[in-house]
C-alpha positions in Angstrom: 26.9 -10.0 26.0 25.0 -13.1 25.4 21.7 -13.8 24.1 18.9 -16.3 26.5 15.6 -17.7 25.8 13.1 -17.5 28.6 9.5 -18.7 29.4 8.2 -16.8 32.4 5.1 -15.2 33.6 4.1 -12.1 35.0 2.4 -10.5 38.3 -0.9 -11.8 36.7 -0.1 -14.9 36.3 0.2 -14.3 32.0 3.1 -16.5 30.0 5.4 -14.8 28.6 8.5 -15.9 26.7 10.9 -14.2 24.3 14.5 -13.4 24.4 17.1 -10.8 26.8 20.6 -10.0 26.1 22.5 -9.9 29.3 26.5 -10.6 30.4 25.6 -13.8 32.7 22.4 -15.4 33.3 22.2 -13.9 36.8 22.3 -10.4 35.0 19.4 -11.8 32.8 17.4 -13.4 35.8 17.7 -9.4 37.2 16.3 -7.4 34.2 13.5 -10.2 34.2 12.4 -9.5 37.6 12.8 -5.5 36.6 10.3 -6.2 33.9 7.8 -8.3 36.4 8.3 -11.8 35.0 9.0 -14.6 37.2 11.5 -16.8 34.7 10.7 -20.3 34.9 12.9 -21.4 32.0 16.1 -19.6 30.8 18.8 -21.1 28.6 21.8 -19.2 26.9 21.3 -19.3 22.9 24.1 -21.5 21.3 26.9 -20.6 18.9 24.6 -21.8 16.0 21.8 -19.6 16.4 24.0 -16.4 16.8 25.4 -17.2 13.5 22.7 -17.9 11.8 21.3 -14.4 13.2 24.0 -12.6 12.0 24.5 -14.5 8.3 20.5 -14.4 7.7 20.7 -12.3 4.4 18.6 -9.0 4.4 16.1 -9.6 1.4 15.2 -13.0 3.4 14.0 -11.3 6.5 10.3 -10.6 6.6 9.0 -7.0 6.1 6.6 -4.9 8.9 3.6 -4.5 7.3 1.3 -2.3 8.3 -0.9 -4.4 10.2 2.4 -5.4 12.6 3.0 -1.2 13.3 -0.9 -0.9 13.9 -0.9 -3.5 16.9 2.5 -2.1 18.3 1.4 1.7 18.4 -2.2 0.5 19.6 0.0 -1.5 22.5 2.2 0.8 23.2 -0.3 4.1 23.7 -2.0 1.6 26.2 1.3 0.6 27.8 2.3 4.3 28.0 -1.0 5.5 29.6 -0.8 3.0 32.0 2.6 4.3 33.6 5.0 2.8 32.2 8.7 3.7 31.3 9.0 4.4 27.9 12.6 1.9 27.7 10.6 -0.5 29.5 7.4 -0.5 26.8 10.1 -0.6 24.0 11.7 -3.8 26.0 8.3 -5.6 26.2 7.6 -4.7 22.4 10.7 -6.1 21.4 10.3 -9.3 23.3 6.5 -10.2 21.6 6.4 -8.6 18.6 5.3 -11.6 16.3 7.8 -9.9 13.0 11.3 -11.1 13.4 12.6 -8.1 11.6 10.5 -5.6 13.6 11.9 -7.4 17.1 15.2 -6.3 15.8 14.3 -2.9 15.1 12.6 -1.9 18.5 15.8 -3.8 20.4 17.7 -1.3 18.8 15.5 1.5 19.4 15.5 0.4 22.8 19.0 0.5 23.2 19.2 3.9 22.0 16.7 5.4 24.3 18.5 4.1 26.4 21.7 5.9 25.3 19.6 8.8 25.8 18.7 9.8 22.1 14.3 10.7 22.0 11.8 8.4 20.9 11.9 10.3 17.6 15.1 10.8 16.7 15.9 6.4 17.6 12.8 5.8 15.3 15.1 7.5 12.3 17.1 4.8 11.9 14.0 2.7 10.4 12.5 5.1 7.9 11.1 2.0 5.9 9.1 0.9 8.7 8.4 4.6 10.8 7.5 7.1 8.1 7.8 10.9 8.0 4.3 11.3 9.1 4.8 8.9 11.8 8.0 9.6 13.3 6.9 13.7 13.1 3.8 12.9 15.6 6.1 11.1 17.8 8.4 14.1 18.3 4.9 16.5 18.5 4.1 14.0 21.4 7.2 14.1 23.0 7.5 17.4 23.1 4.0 18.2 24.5 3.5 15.0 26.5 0.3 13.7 25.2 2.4 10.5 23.8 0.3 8.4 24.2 -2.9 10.4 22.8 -0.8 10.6 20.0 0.0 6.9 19.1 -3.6 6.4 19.6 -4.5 8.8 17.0 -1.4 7.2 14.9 -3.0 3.8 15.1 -6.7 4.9 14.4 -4.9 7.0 11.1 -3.1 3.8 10.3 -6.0 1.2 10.1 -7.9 3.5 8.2 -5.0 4.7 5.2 -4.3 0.7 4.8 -7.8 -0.3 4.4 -8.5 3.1 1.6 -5.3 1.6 0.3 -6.3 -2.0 0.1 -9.7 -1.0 -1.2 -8.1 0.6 -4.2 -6.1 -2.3 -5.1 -8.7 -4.3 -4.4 -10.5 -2.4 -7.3 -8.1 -2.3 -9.6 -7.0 -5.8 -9.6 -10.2 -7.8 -10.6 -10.6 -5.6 -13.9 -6.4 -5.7 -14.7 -6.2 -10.5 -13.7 -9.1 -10.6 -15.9 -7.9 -9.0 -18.5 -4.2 -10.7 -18.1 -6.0 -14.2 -18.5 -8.8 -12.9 -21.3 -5.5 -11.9 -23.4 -3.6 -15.2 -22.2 -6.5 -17.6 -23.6 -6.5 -15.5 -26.8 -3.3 -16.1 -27.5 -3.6 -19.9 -26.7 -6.0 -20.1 -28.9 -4.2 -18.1 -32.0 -1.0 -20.0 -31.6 -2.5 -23.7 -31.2 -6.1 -24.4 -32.1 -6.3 -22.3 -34.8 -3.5 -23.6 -36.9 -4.7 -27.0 -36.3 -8.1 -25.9 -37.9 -5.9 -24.5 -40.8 -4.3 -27.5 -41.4 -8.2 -29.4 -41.5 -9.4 -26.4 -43.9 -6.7 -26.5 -46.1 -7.3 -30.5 -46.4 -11.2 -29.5 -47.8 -9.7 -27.1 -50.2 -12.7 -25.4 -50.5 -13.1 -21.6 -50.1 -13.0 -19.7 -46.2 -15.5 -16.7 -45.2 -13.8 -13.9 -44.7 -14.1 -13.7 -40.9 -12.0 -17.2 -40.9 -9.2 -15.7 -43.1 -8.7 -13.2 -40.8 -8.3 -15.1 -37.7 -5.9 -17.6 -39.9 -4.2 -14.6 -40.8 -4.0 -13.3 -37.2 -2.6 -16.3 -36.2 0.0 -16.4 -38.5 1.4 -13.0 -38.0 1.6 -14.0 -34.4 2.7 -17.5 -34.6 5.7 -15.3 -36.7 6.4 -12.2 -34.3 5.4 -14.0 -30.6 8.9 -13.4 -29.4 8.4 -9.7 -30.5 4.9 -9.0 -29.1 6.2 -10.7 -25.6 9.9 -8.3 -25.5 7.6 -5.0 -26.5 5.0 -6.0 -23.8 8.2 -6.6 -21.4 10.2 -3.4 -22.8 6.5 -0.9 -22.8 6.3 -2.4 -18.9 10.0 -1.4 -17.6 10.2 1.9 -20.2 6.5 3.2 -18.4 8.2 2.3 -14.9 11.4 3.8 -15.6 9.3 6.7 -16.8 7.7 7.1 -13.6 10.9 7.5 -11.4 11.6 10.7 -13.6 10.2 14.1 -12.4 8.3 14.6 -16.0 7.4 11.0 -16.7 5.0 11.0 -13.1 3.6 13.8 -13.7 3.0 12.9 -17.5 1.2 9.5 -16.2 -0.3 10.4 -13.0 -2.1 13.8 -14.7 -3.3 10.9 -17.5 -4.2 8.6 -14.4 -6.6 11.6 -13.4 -8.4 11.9 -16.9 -9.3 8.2 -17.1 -13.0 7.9 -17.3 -14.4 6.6 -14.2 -11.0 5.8 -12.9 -9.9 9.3 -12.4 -13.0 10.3 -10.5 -11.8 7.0 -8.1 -7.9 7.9 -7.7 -8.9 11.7 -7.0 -11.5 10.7 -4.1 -9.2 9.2 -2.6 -6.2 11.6 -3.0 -8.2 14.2 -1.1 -9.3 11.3 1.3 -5.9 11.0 1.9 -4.8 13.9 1.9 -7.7 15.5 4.7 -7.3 12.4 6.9 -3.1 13.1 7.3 -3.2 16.7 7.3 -6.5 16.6 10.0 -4.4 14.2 12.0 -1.1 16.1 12.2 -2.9 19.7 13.0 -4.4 17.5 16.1 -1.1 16.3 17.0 0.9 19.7 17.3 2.5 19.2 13.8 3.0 22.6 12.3 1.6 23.5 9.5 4.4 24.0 6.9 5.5 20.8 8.1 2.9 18.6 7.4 1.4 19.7 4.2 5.2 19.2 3.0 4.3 15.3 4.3 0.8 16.0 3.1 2.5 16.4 -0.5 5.4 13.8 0.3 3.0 11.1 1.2 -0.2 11.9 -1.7 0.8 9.5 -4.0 0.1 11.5 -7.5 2.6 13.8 -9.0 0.0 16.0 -9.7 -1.9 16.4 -6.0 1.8 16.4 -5.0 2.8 19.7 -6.6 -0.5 21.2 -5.9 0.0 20.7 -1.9 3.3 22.4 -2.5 2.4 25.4 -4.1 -0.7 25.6 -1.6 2.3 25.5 1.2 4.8 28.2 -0.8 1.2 30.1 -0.5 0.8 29.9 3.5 5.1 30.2 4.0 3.7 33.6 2.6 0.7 35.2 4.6 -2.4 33.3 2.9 -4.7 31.0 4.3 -5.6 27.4 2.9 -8.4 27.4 1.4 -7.5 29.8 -1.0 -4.5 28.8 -2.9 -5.9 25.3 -2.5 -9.1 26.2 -4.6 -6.3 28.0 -6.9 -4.8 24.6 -8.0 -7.8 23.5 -9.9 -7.4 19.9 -8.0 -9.2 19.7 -4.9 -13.2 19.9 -5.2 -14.6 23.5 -4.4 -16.9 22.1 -1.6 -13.8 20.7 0.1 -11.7 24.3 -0.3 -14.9 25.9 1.0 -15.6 23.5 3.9 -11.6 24.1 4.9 -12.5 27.8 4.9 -15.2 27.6 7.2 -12.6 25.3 9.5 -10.1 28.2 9.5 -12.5 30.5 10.0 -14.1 29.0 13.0 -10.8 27.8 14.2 -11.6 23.8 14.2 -9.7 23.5 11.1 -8.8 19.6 12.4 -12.2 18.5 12.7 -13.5 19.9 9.3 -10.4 17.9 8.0 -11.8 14.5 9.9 -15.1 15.4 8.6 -14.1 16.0 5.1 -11.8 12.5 5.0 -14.8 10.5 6.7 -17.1 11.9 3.5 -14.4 11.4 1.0 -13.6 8.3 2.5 -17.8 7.1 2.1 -17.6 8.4 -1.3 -14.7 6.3 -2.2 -16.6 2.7 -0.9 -18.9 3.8 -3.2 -17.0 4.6 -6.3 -14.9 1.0 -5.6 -18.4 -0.6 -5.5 -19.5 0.8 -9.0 -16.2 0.3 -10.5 -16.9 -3.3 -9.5 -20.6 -3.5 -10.6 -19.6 -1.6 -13.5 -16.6 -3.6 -14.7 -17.7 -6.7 -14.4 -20.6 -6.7 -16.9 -18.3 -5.0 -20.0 -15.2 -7.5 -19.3 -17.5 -10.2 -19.7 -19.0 -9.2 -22.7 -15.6 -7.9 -24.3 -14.3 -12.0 -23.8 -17.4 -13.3 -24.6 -16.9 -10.9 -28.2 -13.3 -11.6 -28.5 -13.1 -15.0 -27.6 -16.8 -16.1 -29.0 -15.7 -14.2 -31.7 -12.7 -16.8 -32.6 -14.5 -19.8 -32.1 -17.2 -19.0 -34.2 -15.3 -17.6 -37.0 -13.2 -20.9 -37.0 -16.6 -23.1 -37.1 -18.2 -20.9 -40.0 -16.7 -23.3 -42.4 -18.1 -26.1 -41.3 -21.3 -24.6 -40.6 -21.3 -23.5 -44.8 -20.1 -27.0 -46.1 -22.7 -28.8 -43.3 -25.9 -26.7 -44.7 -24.4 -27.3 -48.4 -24.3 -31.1 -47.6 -27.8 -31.3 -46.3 -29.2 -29.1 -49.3 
């Protein structure tokens, strides 16, 4: 099999181009007019860029973000609702898809669809790019034909998870860069202004306030132990991440995540955010239950809401409803146990979940925006202390022999 390049266009009249794998490039003329395009360029791919294909090391090839497996699932619901063959929508994804790595992954989905394996079970092979969650929709899809519906409800699920995700980042990354450079200027200042204003006092010989000794003093223990203070930063940083890969140490940290002041409030919002908006989207689907709360806890991100989804799940395995055992855990809000009650009850528990997530979902814009407002002011005023601080402790000395000069 050899690899071609084409430009071509469609039935339309739209410009396509991209690449086929074929024997010949009469084979690869055929399988362009079984996809609708017209070729009106198509060269066999040399030796060289085979190899370089095949040599192009793994950590060098670009990741699927989330924004590349919104646009495919958005495309490929419309593609499938339209009529077409779902080998066929797999071959025109893997032709435009703009991520090189992602192009490889649906040609080799394609090709085993093609061998007959289901949607599902081909998306396995990539479970860094198709998720649990994901590839367990597909297979509820499949197996009730409402795929498309499905990836449409995938897609809507997906835009709104990354943009929760990117708003708590987004919130904690001002408050934690502010602080990295706040501390970085402090030191700069310990280990090279302040000894040169040492050197000038020690030149006058005359006797230093007490709020200058201590900065010279500061300086000097840190001019001494720098290395130190940078390997226990560097050693805290790997032994807390180290920490958080065993079972105890997540569930240490994440519980102490929760207790923060302000902070906590934040991360829980959106845990049951989270949590509402994948569980709401998976009843929908035809997920069971058991299933997806076992995703629900899988995909929570906090140790904590993790093991609470599971025991809420060990609870339904046995007889009980939801709401219960969930209000149980002590994690989730009462008004959202209560409001899942009244979603059993009524048998719409889906849409109480969407309902829930869209509130939860308000409520954490809100939180991020007083975070913001919040944390602004006190990091400013904590640099202006520290650093304002320093300076004006290391200028008190001249300020005392100025006025004793002038009286």
């Amino acid at each position: 099999m050899a690899m071609y390049a084409y430009e071509g266009r469609t039935a339309g009249g739209e410009a396509r181009k991209g690449e086929i794998e074929a024997p010949d490039q009469d084979a690869a003329r055929k399988r362009l007019r079984a996809m609708q395009i017209q070729p009106t360029s198509l060269k066999a791919k040399g030796a060289l860029d085979m190899q370089i294909k095949v040599s192009t090391p793994g950590f060098l090839k670009p990741k699927v973000s989330t924004k590349d497996l919104v646009i495919f699932t958005r495309q490929f619901a419309t593609m499938i609702d339209s009529g077409l063959p779902l080998v066929q929508c797999l071959d025109i994804q893997s032709k435009q898809a703009p991520n090189k790595t992602f192009r490889e992954e649906l040609s080799v989905i394609k090709e085993q669809v093609e061998s007959g394996a289901t949607f599902a079970d081909a998306l396995k092979k990539y479970p860094n790019t198709f998720d649990d969650l994901y590839r367990n929709m597909v297979a509820a899809g499949e197996v009730g034909g409402i795929l498309d519906t499905i990836l449409s409800r995938l897609a809507a699920y997906l835009e709104k998870a990354d943009r929760l995700r990117r708003q708590i980042k987004g919130a904690m990354a001002y408050p934690i860069g502010v602080t990295v450079v706040a501390s970085a200027v402090t030191a700069l200042l310990l280990l090279k202004v302040v000894p040169t204003f040492e050197e000038m006092f020690a030149e006058m010989g005359s006797s230093l306030p007490a709020p200058t000794m201590f900065v010279i003093a500061l300086s000097k223990w840190l001019q001494a132990n720098f290395l130190y203070v940078v390997i226990g930063v560097i050693l805290s940083i790997v032994g807390l991440r180290q920490a958080y890969k065993t079972e105890k140490g997540r569930v240490i940290l994440d519980g102490f995540l929760l207790k923060l002041p302000v902070f906590g409030d934040l991360l829980r919002k959106t845990a049951v955010a989270r949590f509402t908006r994948t569980l709401g989207t998976m009843i929908a689907s035809g997920v069971p239950i058991l299933e997806a709360l076992d995703i629900c806890g899988r995909t929570a991100g906090n140790k904590i809401i993790e093991n609470a989804i599971g025991r809420v799940r060990d609870s339904i395995s046995e007889g009980r409803t939801i709401s219960e055992p969930l209000s149980e855990t002590g994690v989730f809000p009462e008004m959202v146990c209560q409001m899942i009650g009244v979603g059993e009850a009524t048998g719409a528990l889906d849409v109480m979940l969407g309902k829930i997530a869209d509130f939860y979902e308000e409520e954490v814009d809100q939180a991020v925006e007083a975070v913001t407002s919040l944390m602004e002011p006190m990091i400013m005023v904590t640099m202006g202390i520290v650093i304002g601080g320093l300076v004006i402790a290391m200028y008190m000395p001249i300020f005392t022999m100025a006025s004793s000069i002038s009286g």
